[in-house]
C-alpha positions in Angstrom: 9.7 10.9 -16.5 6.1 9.2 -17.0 3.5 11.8 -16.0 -0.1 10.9 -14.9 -3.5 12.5 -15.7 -3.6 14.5 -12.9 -0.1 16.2 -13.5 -1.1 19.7 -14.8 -3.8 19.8 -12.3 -0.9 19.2 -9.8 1.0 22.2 -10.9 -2.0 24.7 -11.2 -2.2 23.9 -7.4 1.3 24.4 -6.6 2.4 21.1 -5.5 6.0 20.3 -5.1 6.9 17.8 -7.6 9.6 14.9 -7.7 11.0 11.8 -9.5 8.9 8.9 -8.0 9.4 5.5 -9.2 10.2 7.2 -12.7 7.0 9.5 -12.4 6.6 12.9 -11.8 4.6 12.9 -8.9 3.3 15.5 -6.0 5.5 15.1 -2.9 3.1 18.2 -1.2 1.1 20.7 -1.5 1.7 22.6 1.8 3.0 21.2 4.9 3.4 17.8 4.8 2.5 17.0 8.9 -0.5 19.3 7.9 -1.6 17.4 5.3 -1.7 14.5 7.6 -3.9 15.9 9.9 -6.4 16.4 7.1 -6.6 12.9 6.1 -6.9 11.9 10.1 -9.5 14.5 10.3 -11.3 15.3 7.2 -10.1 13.7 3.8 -7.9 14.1 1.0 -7.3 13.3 -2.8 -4.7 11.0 -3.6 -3.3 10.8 -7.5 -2.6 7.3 -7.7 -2.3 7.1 -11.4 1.6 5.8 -10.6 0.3 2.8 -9.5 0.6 -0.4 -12.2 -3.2 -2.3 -13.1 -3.0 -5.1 -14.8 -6.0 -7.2 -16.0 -5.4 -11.2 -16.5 -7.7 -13.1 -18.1 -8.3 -16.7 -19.7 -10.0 -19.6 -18.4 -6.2 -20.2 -16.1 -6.3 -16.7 -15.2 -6.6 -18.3 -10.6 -4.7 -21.0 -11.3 -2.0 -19.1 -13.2 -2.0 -16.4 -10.4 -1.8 -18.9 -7.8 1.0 -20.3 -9.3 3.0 -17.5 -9.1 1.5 -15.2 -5.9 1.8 -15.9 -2.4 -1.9 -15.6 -1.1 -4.9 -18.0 -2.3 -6.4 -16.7 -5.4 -9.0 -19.6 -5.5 -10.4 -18.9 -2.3 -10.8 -15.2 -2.5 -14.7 -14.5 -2.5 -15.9 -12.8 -6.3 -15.7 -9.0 -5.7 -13.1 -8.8 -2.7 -9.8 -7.9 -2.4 -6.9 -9.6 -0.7 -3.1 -8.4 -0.6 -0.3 -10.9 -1.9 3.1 -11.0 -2.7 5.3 -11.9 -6.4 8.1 -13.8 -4.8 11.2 -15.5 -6.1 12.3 -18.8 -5.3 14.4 -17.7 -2.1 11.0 -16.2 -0.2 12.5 -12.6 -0.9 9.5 -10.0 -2.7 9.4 -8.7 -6.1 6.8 -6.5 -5.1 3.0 -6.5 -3.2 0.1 -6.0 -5.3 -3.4 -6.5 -4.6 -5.7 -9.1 -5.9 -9.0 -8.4 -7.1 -11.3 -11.7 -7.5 -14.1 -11.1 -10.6 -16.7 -12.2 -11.4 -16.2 -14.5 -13.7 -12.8 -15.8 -12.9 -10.7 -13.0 -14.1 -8.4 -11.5 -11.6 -7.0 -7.4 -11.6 -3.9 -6.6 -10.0 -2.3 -3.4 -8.3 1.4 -3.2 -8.4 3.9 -0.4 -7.2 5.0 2.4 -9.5 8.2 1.3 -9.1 8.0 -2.4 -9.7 5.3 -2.1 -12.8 7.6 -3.5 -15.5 9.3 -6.1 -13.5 6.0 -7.1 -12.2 5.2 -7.7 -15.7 7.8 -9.1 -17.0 7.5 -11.9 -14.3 4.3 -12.4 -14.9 4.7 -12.9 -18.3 7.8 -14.9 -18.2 5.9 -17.7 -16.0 2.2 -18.4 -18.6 3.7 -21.1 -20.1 1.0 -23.8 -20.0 -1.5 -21.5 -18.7 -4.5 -20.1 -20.7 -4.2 -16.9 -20.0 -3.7 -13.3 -20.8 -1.6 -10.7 -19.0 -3.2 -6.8 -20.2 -1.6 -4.0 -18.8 -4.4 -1.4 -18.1 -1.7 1.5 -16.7 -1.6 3.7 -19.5 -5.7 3.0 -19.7 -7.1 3.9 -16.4 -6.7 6.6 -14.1 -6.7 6.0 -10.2 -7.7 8.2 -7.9 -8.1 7.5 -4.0 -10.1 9.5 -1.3 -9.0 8.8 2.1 -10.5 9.8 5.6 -13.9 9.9 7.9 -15.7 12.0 5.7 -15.0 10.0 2.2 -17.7 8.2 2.1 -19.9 11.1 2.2 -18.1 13.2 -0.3 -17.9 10.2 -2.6 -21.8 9.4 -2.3 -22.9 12.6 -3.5 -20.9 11.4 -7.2 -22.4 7.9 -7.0 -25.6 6.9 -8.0 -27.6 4.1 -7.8 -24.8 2.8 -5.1 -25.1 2.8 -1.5 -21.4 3.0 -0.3 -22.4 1.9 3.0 -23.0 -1.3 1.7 -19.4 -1.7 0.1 -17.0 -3.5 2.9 -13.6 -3.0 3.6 -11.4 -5.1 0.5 -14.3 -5.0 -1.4 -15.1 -3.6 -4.9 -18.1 -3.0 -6.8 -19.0 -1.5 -10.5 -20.9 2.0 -10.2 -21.7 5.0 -12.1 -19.7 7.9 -11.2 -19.8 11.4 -12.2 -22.0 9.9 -15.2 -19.8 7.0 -16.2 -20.9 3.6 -16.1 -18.9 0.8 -14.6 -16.3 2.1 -13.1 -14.3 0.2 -10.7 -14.8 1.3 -7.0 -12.8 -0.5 -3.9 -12.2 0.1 -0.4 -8.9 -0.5 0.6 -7.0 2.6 1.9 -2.9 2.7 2.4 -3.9 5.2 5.3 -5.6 3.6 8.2 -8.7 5.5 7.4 -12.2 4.5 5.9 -11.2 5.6 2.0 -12.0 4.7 -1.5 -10.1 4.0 -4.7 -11.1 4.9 -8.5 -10.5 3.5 -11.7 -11.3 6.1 -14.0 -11.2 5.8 -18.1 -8.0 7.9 -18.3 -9.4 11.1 -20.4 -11.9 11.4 -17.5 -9.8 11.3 -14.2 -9.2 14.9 -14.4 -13.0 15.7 -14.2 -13.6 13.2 -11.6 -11.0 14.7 -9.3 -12.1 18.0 -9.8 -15.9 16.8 -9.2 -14.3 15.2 -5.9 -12.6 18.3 -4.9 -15.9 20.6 -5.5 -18.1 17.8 -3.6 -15.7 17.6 -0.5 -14.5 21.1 -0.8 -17.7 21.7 2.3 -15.9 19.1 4.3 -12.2 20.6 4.2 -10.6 17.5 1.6 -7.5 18.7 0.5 -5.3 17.3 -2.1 -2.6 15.2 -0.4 1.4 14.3 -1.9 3.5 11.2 -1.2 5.3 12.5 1.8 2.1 12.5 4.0 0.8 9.4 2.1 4.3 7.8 3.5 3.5 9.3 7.1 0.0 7.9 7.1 0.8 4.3 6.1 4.2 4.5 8.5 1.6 5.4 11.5 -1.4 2.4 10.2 1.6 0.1 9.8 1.6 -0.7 6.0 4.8 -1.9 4.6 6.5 -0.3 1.4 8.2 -1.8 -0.7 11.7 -0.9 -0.7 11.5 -0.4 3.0 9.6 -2.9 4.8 10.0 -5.9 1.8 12.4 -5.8 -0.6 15.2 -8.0 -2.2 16.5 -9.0 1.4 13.4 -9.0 3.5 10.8 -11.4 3.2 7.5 -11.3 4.2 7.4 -14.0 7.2 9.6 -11.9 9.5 7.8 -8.0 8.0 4.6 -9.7 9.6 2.6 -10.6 6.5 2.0 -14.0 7.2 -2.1 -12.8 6.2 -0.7 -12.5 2.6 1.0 -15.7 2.6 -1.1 -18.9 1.9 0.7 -22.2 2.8 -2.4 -24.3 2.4 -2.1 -27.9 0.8 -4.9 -27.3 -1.7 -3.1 -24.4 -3.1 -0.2 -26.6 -4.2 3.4 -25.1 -5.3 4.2 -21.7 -6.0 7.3 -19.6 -6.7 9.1 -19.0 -3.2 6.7 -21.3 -1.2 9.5 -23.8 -0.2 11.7 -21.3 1.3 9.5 -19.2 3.3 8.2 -22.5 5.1 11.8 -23.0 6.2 11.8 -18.7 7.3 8.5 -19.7 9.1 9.8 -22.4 10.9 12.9 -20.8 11.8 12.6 -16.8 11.4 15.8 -14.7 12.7 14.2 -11.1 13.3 10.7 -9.5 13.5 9.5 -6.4 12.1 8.7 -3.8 14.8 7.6 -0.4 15.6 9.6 2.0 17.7 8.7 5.2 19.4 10.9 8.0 20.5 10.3 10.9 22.2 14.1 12.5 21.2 14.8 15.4 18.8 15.8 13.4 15.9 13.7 11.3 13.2 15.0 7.8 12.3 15.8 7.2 8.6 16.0 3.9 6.8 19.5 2.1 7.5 19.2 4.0 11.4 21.3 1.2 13.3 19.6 0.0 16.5 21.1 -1.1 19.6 21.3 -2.9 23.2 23.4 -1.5 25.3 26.9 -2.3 23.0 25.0 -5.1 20.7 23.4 -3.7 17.3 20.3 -5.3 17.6 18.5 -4.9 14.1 18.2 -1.4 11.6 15.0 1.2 11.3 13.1 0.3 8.3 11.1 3.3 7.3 11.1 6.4 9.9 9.4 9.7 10.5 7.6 12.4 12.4 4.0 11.0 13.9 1.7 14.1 14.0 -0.8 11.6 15.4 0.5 10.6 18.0 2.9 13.4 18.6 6.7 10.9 18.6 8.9 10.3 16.1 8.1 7.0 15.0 9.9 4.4 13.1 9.7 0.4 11.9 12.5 -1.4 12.3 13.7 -5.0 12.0 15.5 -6.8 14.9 16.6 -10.0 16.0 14.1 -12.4 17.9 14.6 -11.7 21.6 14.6 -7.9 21.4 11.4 -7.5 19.8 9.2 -7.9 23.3 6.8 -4.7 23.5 8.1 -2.0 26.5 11.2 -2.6 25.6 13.7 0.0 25.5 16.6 0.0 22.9 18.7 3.1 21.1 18.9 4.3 18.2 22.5 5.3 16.9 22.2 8.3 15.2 26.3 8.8 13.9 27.2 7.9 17.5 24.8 9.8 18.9 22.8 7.6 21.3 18.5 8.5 21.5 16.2 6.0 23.8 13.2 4.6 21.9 10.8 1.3 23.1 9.5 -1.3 21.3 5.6 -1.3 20.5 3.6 -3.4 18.0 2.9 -2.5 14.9 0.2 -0.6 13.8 0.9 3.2 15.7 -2.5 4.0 14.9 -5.8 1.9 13.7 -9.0 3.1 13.8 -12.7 0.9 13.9 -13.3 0.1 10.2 -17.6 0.7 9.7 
């Protein structure tokens, strides 16, 4: 297994660590529903050195990456963010990444763990006729997120020069941190919260998230694993991939249409044809589902009305926020009205849940 910067700081604190996306990775620290609550309250440090970055360059490097991503590379504003989708020609995801537009005309990427090297051999297989240059940056940079209402206060005290109140949300900027130039700073969040990620020069992540953890260390930030990070994005209504979007569901019926750009001037790209046909004629809808029985839907969780199965839970768990298990599931057009109530099959086992939109939780972005 691959193992990040971070991953004897991880041990020294006593996480719990497991295979994740071939990386040994910190599942949690203490309890996981506890670890929620301090991102929805306070903050926490998030290793996301996992995650693939990948740098394309050359004077192509928007055209190229419109060519073969779902959102509108050209049109994204120098120094924001916007999420996308690698699709193949049936509409159905290789993975979502994020975009990031620089200065310049250069574009950096963020793809899952899991999908890095197929990411990259995609994008590599499609330059032909392109000026451009695909560098992957994963074994480079270190990434390091800080997530919750007190982030931007325990991040300011590292920055300087930088007022984060100025940086918007999908936005990114070049600061000094901890004493080293130029790093890359965005605000994005997987969590629902106001949050910040770094890209830190890899033989200097550990010192910035020890810096972090000292400066918020006043304010209660805690280190959080992947099992609350999963919570948290379940509860703001983020898909995963492998869950939401994968190899048989396609963006248009996850409710991603904002990553999909259909506009004339962008011209062809890879999987375009085929989800204007899922657009114009979409089977199923991605939706949220709350129940207040004893047992927690799972991926694959069948879901029913009355003797019909109706659709299947996507992603499920426990909601400390809102105090329900809580799960997103697809289902077919005509059971997807909010207030409705269907069941979820659990072995035979019947449990009432109702329909709600998507996200569980959202909170007023500043």
């Amino acid at each position: 297994m691959k193992l990040t910067a971070l991953h004897d700081v991880h041990e020294r604190l006593g996480a719990k660590l497991i295979d994740f996306g071939g990386w040994h990775m910190p599942v949690q620290y203490g309890p996981i529903l506890d670890e929620v609550t301090t991102v929805r309250t306070k903050a926490g440090l998030f290793d996301l050195g996992h995650m693939g970055r990948v740098h394309v360059t050359g004077k192509d490097a928007v055209r190229y990456v419109d060519s073969i991503a779902t959102n509108f590379c050209a049109k994204i504003p120098t120094s924001a963010i916007r999420y996308s989708l690698f699709c193949r020609a049936d509409g159905n995801p290789i993975d979502d990444i994020l975009l990031y537009k620089e200065e310049g005309g250069s574009v950096f990427i963020v793809v899952n763990a899991s999908n890095t090297a197929a990411d990259l051999a995609w994008m590599r297989e499609h330059t032909k006729g392109f000026d451009v240059r695909v560098h992957d940056q994963t074994d480079e940079l270190g990434m390091i997120a800080i997530q919750g209402q007190v982030s931007r206060d325990v991040l300011q005290k590292l920055v300087e020069g930088y007022d984060l109140g100025q940086l918007g949300y999908y936005k990114f900027t070049f600061a000094t941190v901890c004493g080293i130039p130029n790093m890359r700073v965005s605000r994005t969040g997987y969590t629902g919260e106001l949050g910040y990620e770094l890209y830190v020069p890899q033989r200097e992540t550990a010192r910035v998230w020890n810096a972090l953890s000292e400066a918020g260390k006043s304010h209660g930030v805690a280190p959080i694993g992947l099992g609350a990070r999963d919570i948290l994005r379940l509860e703001a209504g983020m898909p995963l991939y492998g869950h939401e979007i994968d190899a048989t569901h396609n963006p248009i019926e996850a409710g991603l249409n904002f990553g999909v750009s259909f506009a004339p001037e962008k011209g062809d790209w890879i999987g375009r044809a085929a989800l204007e046909r899922i657009k114009a004629n979409p089977t199923q809808r991605l939706i949220g589902l709350t129940t207040d029985g004893p047992r927690v839907p799972r991926q694959g969780t069948p879901v029913f009305r009355g003797a019909e199965q109706v659709g299947a839970v996507a992603s499920g768990g426990v909601s400390p926020t809102i105090n329900k298990n809580i799960a997103s599931a697809f289902v077919k057009l005509g059971c997807d009205q909010p207030g409705l109530g269907l069941e979820i099959d659990f072995k035979g086992k019947r449990q009432a849940c109702t329909v709600q939109e998507l996200p569980f939780f959202s909170r007023t972005r500043k």
